[in-house]
C-alpha positions, 0 to 999 in steps of 0.5 A, a space after each residue: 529487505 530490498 535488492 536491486 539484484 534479486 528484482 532484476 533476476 526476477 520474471 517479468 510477471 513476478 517484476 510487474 506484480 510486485 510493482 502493482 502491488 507496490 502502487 496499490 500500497 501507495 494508493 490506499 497509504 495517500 487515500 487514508 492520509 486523504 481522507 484524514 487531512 481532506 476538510 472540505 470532501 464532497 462526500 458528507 461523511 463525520 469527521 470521527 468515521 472519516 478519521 476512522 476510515 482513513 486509520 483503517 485504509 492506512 493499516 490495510 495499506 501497511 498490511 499489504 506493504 509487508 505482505 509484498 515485502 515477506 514475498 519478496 522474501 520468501 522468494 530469495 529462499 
């Protein structure tokens, strides 16, 4: 899945897009499990479209992660 030796062989673009994408991954999983756990948001949003959003932000992030992860895949190949 993941190999320090494939990721140091990599050009310093391919290295910065797959970290960026790693981030991006990390900031929409903590901005769903946010707006889960979050009762007292400044935003006035109901309780069932917050829950409801926030699913919705961690399967989009999940998507993204094994977007980025079948990148890395396809590029050993």
């Amino acid at each position: 899945m993941f190999n320090l030796k494939t990721f140091s062989q990599k050009s310093p673009q391919q290295r910065f897009l797959f970290i960026l994408g790693l981030v991006m991954f990390g900031f929409y999983f903590v901005l769903g499990i946010s707006l889960i756990i979050w009762a007292d948001m400044p935003v006035t949003i109901e309780r069932k479209y917050r829950m409801m959003l926030g699913g919705l932000l961690i399967v989009y992030a999940v998507i993204r992660f094994t977007r980025v992860i079948k990148q890395d895949d396809d590029s050993k190949n």
